[in-house]
C-alpha positions as CSV (number, residue, x, y, z in Angstrom):
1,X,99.7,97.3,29.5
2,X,98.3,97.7,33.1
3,X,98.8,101.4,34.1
4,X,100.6,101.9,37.7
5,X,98.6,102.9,41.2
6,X,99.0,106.5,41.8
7,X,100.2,107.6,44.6
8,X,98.7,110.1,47.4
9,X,100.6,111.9,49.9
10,X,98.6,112.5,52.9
11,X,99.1,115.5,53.9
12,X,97.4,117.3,56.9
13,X,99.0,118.6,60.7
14,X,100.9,116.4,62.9
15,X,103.1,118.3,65.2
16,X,100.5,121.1,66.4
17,X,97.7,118.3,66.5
18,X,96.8,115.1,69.3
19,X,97.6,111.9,67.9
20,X,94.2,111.2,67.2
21,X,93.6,114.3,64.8
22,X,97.1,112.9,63.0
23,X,96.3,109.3,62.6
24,X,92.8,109.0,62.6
25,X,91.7,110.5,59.5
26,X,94.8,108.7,57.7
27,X,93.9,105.5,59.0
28,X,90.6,105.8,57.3
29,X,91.6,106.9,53.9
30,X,94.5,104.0,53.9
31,X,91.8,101.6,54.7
32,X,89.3,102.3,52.2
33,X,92.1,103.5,49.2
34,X,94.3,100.5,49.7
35,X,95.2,98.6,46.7
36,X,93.8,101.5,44.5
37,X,96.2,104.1,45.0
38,X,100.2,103.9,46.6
39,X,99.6,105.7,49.9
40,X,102.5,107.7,51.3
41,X,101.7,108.5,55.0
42,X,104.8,110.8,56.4
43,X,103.5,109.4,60.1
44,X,105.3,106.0,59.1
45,X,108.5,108.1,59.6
46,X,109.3,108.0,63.9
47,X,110.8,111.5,64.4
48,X,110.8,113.4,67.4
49,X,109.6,116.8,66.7
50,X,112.1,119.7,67.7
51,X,115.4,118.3,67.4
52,X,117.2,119.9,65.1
53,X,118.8,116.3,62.8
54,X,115.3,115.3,62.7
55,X,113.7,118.7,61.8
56,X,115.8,118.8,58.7
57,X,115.0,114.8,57.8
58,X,111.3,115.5,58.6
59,X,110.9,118.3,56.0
60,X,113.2,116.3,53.3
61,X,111.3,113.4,53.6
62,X,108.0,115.0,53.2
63,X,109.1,117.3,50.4
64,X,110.4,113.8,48.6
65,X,107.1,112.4,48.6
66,X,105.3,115.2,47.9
67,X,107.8,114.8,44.7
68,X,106.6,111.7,44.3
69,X,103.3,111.9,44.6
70,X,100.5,111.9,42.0
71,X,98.4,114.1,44.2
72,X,97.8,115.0,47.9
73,X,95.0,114.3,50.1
74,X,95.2,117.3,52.3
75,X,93.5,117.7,55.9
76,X,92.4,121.3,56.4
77,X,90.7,121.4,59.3
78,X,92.9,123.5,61.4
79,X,95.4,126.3,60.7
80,X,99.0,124.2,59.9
81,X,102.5,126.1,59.0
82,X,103.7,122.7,57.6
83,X,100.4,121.6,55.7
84,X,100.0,124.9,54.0
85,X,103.8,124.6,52.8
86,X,103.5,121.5,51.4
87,X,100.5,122.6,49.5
88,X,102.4,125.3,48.5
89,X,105.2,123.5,47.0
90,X,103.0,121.0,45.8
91,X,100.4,123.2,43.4
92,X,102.9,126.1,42.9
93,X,106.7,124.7,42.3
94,X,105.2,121.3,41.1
95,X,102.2,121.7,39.3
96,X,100.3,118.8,41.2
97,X,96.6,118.1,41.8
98,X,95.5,119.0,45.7
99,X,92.4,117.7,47.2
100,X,91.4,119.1,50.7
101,X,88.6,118.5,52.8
102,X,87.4,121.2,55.9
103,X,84.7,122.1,57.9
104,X,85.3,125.5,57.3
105,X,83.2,128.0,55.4
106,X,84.8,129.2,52.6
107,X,84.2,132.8,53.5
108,X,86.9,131.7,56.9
109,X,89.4,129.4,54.9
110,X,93.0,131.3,53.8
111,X,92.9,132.4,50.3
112,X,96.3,130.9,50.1
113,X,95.0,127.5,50.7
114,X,92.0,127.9,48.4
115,X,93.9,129.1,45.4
116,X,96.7,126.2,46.0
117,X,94.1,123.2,46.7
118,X,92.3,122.3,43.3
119,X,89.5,121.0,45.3
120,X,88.4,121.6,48.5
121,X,85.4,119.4,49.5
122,X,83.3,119.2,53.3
123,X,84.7,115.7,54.6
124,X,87.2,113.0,53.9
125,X,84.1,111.3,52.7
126,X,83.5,113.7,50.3
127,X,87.5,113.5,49.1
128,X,87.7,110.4,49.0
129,X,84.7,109.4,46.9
130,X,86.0,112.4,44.6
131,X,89.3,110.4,43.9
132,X,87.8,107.2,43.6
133,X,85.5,108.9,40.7
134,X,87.9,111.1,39.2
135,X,91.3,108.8,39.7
């Protein structure tokens, strides 16, 4: 019996970060993960941020596929209100695997976000060989 593709939510700031530093990094992990894992990018989703409707839709959307996720692929590199929620909710109320990567020292990230990421690694290099090898 051929076991199904896990799936990763990619997880990491959108509305307090450029374009760039929202699809970029995304970009390259559904490129080189594709037709290994299910990839569920929330940017597929085209909400306008601050309007009240599509607040509420942009957080139930996300928390449904952080629900049905295997894991997340987190991007820590900068400080995010959403991003550290869904880890939260992700590690604590679900019990799921986290992988982060961030170029920050460990002695500058949140202990909030090291004790709810599983594994936090340098680079999306780094995170995404770790899946490939370990998933």
């Amino acid at each position: 019996m051929q076991q199904q593709a896990k799936s990763i939510y990619l997880c990491g700031p959108i509305m307090d970060a450029s374009a760039d530093e929202s699809k970029t990094w995304r970009q390259r992990a559904k490129e080189r993960l594709a037709g290994k894992f299910i990839l569920l990018d929330p940017m597929r989703r085209n909400f306008r941020d601050r309007e009240i409707d599509s607040a509420n839709e942009i957080v139930e959307f996300d928390l449904q596929d952080i629900r049905n996720a295997d894991m997340l692929l987190v991007n820590y590199a900068k400080a995010s209100i959403g991003t550290s929620m869904e880890v939260f909710f992700a590690a604590h109320d679900l019990g799921k695997f986290v992988i982060a990567f961030s170029p920050y020292a460990y002695a500058d990230m949140s202990p909030w976000m090291v004790k709810y990421c599983t594994k936090i690694l340098p680079d999306l290099e780094s995170a995404l060989n770790y899946i490939e090898t370990h998933f």
